[in-house]
KEKE-3310 file (N, C-alpha, C; in steps of 0.2 Angstrom, whole numbers, plus 5000, padded with zeros to 4 digits):
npx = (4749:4735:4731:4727:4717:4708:4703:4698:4688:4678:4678:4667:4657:4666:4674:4667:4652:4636:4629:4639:4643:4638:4634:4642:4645:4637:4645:4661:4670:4682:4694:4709:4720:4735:4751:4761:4775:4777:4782:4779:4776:4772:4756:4744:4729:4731:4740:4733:4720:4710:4692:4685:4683:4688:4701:4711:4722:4740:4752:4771:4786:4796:4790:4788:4785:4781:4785:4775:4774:4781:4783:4774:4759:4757:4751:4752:4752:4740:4731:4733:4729:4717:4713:4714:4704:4693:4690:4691:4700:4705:4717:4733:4743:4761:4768:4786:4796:4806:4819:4818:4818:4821:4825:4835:4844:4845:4853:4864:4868:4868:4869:4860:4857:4853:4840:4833:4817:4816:4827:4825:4814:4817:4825:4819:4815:4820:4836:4847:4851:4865:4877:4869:4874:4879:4872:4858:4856:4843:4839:4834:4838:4839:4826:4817:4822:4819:4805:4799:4807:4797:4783:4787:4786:4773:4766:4769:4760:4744:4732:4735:4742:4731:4721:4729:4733:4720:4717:4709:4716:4728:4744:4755:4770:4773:4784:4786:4791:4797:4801:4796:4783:4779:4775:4780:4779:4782:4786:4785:4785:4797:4804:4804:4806:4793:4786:4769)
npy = (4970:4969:4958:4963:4972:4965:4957:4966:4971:4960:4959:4961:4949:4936:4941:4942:4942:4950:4956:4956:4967:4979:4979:4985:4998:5005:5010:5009:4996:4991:4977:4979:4990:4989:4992:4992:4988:4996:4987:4975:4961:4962:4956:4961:4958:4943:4937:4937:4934:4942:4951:4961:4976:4973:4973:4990:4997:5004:5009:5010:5016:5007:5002:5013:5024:5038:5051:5059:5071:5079:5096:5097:5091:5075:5063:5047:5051:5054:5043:5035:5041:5043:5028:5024:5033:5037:5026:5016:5004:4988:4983:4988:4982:4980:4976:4971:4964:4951:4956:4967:4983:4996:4995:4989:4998:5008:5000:4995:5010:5016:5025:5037:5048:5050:5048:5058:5062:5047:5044:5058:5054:5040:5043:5049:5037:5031:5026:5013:4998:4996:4985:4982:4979:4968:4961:4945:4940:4942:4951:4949:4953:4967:4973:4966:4973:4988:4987:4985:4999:5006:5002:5009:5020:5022:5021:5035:5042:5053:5049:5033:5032:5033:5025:5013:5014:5011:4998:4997:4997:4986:4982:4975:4967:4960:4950:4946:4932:4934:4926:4914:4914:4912:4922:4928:4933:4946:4942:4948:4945:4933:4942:4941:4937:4925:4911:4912)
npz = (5076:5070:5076:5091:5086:5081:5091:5100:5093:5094:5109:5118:5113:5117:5130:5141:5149:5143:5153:5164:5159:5158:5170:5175:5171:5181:5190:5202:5210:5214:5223:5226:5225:5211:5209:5199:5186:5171:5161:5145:5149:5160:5168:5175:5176:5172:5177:5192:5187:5189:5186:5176:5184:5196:5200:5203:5193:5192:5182:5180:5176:5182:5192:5201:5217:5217:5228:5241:5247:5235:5227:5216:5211:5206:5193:5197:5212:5211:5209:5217:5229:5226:5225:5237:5247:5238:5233:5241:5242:5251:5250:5246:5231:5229:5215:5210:5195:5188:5177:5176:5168:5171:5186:5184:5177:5186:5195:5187:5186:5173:5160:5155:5147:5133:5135:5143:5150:5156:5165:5174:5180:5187:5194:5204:5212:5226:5232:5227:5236:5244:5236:5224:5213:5211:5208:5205:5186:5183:5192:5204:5218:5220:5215:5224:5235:5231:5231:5243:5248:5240:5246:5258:5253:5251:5262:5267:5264:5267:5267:5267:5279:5286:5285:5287:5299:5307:5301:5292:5278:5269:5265:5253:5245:5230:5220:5205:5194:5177:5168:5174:5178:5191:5207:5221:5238:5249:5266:5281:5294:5293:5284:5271:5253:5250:5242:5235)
capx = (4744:4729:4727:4725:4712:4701:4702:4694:4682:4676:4679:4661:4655:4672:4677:4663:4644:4636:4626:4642:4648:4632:4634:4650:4642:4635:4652:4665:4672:4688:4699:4713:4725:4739:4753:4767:4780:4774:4784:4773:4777:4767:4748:4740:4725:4732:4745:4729:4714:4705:4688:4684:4680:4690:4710:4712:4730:4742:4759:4773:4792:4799:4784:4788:4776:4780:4784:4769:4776:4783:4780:4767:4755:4760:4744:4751:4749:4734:4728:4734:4726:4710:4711:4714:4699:4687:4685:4692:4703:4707:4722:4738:4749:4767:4772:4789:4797:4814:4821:4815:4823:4821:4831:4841:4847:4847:4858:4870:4870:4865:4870:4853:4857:4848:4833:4831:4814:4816:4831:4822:4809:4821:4830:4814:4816:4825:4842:4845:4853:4872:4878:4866:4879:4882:4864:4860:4853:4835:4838:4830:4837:4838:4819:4814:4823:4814:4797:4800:4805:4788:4778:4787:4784:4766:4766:4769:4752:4740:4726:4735:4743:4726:4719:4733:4733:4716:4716:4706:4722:4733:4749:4757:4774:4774:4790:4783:4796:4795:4801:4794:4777:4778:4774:4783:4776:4784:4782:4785:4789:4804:4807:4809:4802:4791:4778:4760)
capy = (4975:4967:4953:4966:4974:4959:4954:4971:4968:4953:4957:4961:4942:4934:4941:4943:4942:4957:4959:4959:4974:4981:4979:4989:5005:5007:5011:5003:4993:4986:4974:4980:4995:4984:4994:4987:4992:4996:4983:4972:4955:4959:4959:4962:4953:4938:4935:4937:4932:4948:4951:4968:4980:4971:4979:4998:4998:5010:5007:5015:5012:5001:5003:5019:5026:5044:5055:5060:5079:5085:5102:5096:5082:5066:5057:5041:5051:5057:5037:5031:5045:5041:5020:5023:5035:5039:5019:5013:5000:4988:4981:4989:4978:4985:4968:4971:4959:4950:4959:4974:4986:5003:4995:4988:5004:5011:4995:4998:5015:5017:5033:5040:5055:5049:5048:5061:5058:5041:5049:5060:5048:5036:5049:5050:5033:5028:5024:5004:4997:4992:4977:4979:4978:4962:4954:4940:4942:4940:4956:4948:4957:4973:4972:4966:4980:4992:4984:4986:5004:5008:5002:5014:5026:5020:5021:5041:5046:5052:5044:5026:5030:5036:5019:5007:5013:5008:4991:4996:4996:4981:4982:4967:4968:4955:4950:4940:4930:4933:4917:4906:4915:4911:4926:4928:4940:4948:4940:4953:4942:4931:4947:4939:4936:4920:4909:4913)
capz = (5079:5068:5081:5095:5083:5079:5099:5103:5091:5095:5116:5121:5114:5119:5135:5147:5149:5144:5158:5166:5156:5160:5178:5177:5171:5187:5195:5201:5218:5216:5228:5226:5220:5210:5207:5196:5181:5163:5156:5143:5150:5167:5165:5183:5176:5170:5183:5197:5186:5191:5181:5175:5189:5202:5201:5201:5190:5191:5180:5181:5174:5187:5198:5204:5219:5219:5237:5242:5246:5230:5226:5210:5214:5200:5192:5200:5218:5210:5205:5224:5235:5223:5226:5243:5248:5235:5231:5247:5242:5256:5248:5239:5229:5223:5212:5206:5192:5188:5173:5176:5166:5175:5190:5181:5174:5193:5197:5185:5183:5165:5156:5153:5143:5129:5137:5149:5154:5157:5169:5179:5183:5189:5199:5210:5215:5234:5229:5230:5244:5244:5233:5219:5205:5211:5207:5198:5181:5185:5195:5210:5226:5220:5213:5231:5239:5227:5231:5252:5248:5236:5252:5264:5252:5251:5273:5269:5260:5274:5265:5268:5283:5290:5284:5292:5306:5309:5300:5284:5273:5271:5260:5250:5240:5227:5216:5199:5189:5170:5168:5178:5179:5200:5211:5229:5242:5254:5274:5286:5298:5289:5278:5265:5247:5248:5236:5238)
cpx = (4737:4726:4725:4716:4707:4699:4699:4688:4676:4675:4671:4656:4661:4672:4673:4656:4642:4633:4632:4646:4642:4633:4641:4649:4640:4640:4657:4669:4677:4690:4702:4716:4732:4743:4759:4770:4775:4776:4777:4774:4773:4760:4746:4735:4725:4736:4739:4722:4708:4700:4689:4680:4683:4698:4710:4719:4733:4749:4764:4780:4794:4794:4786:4784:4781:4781:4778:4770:4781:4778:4773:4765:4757:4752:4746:4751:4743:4728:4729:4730:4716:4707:4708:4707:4694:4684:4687:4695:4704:4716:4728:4744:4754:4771:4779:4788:4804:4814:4820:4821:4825:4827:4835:4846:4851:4854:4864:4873:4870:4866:4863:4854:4853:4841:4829:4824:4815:4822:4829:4818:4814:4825:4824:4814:4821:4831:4843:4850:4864:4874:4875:4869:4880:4875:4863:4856:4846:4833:4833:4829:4835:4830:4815:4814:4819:4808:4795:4800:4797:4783:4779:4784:4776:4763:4764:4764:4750:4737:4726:4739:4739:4722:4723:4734:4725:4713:4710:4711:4728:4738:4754:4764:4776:4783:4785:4790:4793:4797:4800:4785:4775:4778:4776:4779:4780:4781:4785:4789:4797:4806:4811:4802:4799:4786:4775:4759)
cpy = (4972:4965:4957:4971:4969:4957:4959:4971:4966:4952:4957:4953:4939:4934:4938:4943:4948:4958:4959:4966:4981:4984:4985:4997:5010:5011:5006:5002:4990:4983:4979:4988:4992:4989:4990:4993:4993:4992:4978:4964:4956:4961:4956:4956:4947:4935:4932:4933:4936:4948:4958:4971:4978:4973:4986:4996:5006:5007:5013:5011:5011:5001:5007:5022:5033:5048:5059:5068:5082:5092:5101:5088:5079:5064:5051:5044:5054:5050:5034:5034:5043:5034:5019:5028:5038:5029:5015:5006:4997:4983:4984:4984:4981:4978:4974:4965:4957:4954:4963:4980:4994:5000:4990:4990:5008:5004:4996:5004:5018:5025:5033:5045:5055:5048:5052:5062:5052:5043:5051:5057:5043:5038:5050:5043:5033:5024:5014:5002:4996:4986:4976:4978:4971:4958:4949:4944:4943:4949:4956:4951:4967:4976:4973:4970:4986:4990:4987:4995:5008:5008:5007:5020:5029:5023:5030:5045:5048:5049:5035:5027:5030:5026:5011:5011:5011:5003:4990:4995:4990:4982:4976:4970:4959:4955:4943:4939:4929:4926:4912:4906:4914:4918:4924:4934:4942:4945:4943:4950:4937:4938:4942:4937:4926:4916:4909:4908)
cpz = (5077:5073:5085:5092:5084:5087:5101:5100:5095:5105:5118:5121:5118:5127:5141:5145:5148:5148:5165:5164:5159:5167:5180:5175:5177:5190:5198:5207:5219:5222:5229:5222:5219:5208:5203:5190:5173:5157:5152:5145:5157:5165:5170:5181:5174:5176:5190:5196:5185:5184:5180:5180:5195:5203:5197:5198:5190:5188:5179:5179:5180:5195:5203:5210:5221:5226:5235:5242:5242:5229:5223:5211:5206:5199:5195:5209:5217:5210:5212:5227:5232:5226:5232:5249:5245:5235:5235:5248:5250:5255:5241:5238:5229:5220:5207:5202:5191:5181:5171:5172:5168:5181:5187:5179:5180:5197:5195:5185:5179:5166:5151:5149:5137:5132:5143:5154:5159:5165:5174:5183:5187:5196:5203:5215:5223:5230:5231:5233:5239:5239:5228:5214:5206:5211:5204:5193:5181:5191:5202:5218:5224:5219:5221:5235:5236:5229:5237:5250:5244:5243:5257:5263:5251:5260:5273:5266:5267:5272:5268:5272:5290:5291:5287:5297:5312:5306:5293:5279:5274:5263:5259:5246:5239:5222:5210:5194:5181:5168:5169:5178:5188:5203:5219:5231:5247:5261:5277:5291:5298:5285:5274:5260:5247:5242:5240:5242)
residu = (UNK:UNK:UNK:UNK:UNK:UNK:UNK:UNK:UNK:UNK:UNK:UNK:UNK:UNK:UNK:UNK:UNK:UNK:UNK:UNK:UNK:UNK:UNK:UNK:UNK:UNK:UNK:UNK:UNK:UNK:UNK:UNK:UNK:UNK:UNK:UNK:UNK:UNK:UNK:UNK:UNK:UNK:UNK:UNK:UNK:UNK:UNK:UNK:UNK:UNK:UNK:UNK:UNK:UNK:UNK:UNK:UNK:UNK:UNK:UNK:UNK:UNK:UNK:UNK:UNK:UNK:UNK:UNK:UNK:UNK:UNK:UNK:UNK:UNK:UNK:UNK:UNK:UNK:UNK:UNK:UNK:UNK:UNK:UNK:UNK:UNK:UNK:UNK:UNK:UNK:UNK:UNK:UNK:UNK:UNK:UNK:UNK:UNK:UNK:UNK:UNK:UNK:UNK:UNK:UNK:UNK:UNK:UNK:UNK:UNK:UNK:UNK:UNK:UNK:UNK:UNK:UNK:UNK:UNK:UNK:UNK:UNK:UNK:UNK:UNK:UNK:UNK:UNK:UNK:UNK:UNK:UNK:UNK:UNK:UNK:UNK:UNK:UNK:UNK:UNK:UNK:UNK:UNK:UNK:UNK:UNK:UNK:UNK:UNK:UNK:UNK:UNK:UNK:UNK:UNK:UNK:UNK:UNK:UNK:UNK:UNK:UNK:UNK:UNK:UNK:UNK:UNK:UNK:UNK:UNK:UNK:UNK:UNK:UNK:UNK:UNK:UNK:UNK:UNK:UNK:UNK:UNK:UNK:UNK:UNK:UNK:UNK:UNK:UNK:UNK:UNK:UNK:UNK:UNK:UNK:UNK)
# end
């Protein structure tokens, strides 16, 4: 925990100019709304590069996005509806990852009962296709499939489906291997997970 201390410190000389910290006061214009898992091996801005003030995040355990018509609005449909028309993103990411431990649990099947949060949240997800027990270790298909559902579930906001249907809104599903550190995208046209 120290080092995490002294590196906050220390960020304001370190990271960034301060007149771009400065310039971020102002408000703020991201690209992108990045959505992804809360595991500690994915880090949006490292993965991408992004500076401060350019990816809206939103983390969630197995990068979750919420149905939009639950009875009780969810701060991550509160943190979508937000990217997508107060700051006008023109791009939502949904990066799964291989070893994702949320669909993993959903793959298997995992007896949740110790962790019943963790459980119910899970239980909101889109059930994952046929065959997923039979994945490899890296949890590759099932991830992919999870990623495709999040975007459909992304299709059923009105906010972003008001905005793709007239060409401000573009939707990305990425797959990032902890391992490898290489990031795949989804190509609509081959449906299938390729490199950037």
């Amino acid at each position: 925990m120290q080092h995490l201390i002294e590196h906050a410190r220390a960020f304001p000389e370190l990271a960034v100019q301060p007149q771009e910290l400065s310039r971020l006061a102002s408000g703020q214009s991201p690209y992108a709304l990045f959505i992804t898992c809360s595991d500690s091996r994915v880090v949006p801005s490292l993965i991408t590069g992004a500076r401060p003030g350019e990816l809206f995040e939103l983390r969630t355990a197995g990068n979750i996005v919420p149905r939009y018509d639950q009875p009780h609005p969810a701060g991550e449909s509160a943190t979508i509806e937000y990217a997508i028309e107060v700051l006008e993103v023109s791009d939502v990411i949904v990066c799964g990852h291989s070893h994702c431990g949320a669909v993993g649990a959903m793959a298997r099947g995992d007896d949740l009962t110790a962790v019943p949060a963790v459980r119910e949240w899970l239980e909101q997800a889109t059930p994952l296709p046929a065959g997923a027990d039979a994945a490899p270790a890296d949890l590759s298909r099932p991830v992919q499939a999870h990623v495709l559902d999040q975007l459909d579930r992304l299709r059923a906001y009105p906010s972003a489906a008001a905005r793709l249907a007239d060409g401000r809104l573009r939707l990305h599903g990425w797959f990032y291997e902890v391992h490898t550190g290489s990031v795949l995208a989804h190509q609509p046209d081959a449906d299938a997970f390729l490199a950037l």
